[in-house]
N, C-alpha and C positions, 0 to 999 in steps of 0.2 A: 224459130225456124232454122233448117239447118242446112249446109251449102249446098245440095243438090237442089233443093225448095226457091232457094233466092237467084239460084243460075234456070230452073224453069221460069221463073217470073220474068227470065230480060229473054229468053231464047224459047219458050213455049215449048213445041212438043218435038220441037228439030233436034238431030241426031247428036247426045253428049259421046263422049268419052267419059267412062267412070272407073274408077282405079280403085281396087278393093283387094280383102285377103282372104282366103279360107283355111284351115287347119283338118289335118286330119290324126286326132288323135288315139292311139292304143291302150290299150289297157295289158294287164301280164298276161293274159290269155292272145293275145293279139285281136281282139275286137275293133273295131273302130265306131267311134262315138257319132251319131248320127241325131239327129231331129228332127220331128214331123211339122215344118214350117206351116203356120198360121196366112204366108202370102210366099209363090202360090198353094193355095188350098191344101194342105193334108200333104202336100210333097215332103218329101224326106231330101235330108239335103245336109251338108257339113257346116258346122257353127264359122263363120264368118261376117265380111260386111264391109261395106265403103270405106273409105280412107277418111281422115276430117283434114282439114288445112294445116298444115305442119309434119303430118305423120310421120313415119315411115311405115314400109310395108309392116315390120315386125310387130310395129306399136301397136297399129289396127288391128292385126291378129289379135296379140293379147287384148285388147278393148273389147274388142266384140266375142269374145268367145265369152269375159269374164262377164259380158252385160247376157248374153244367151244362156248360159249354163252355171255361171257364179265359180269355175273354176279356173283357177291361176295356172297360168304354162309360163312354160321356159323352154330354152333347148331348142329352139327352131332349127329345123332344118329346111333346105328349100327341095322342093319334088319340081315343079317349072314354075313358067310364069307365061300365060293363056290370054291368047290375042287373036285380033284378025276378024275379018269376015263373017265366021263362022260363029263367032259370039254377040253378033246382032241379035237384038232382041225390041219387039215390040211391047209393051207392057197394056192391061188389060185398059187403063186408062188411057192408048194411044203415047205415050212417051216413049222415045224412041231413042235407043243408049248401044253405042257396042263397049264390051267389058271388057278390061284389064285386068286380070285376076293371079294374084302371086300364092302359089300353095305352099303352104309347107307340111310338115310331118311331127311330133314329136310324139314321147312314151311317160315326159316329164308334166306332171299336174299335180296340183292338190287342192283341195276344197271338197264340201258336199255338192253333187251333181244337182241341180235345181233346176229349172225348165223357167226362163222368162215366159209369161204365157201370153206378153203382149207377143213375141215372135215364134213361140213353137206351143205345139200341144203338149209335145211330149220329146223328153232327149234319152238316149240311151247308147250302151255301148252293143255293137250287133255282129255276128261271124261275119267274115267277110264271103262265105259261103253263103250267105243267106240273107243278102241285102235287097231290101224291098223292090219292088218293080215301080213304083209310082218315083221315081226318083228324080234330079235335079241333074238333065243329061250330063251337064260338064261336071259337075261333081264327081257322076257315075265314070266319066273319064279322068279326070283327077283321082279316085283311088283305083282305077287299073293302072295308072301309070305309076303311084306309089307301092301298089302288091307286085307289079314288075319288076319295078327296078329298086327297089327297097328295101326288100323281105326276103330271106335268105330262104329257100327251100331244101 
């Protein structure tokens, strides 16, 4: 079981705080690397994930990126860090969480891209011109604030 599992069993479906990271990374083309999350359904959404007891934000990133996609980053950079109100969320089974979420950026990976397929269909790197509609809202706001303020035109 893992610490969100054992903090629902004493607090049931009342409102957590959950602290997590996401990455948004490039390729030489400038693509950014996207996947078609298994929960929720078919959405498309940036490799990240919960923090575990000890982390830090960075650790998580690297963790969860290498468990979703099998590739090693380095080079974090930070884009924000995403709070408040607005990131309320009811989840499909009634659990009720507002998210803490630290983004960062980098251009540095290696490994073969591989899709965990308990948590994505499919990963890929996509234009930033041409990113899906069915998407993971704050993500879709976590890379306009990274094509903003990031990405030299």
């Amino acid at each position: 079981m893992g610490y969100v599992e054992d903090l629902r069993k004493l607090v049931g479906k009342r409102p957590l705080i959950l602290v997590g990271s996401v990455v948004v990374i490039v390729n030489e083309q400038g693509d950014i690397l996207l996947q078609q999350r298994t929960f929720p359904k078919e959405v498309w959404g940036l490799p990240g994930g919960l923090m575990e007891l000890g982390e830090t934000t960075e650790e998580a990133a690297e963790r969860e990126v290498f468990e979703e996609t099998r590739l090693r980053i380095n080079q974090l950079k930070l884009i924000n860090i995403y709070s408040g109100k607005e990131y309320y969320t009811v989840a499909e089974n009634g659990d009720e969480f507002y998210s803490v979420t630290t983004a960062y950026y980098t251009a540095t990976y290696e490994g073969e891209l591989i899709a965990n397929q308990e948590e994505a269909y499919d990963c890929r790197f996509i234009s930033a011109d041409n990113l899906p509609d069915k998407m993971i809202r704050s993500h879709k706001r976590i890379i306009e604030d990274y094509l903003k303020n990031h990405v030299v035109k």
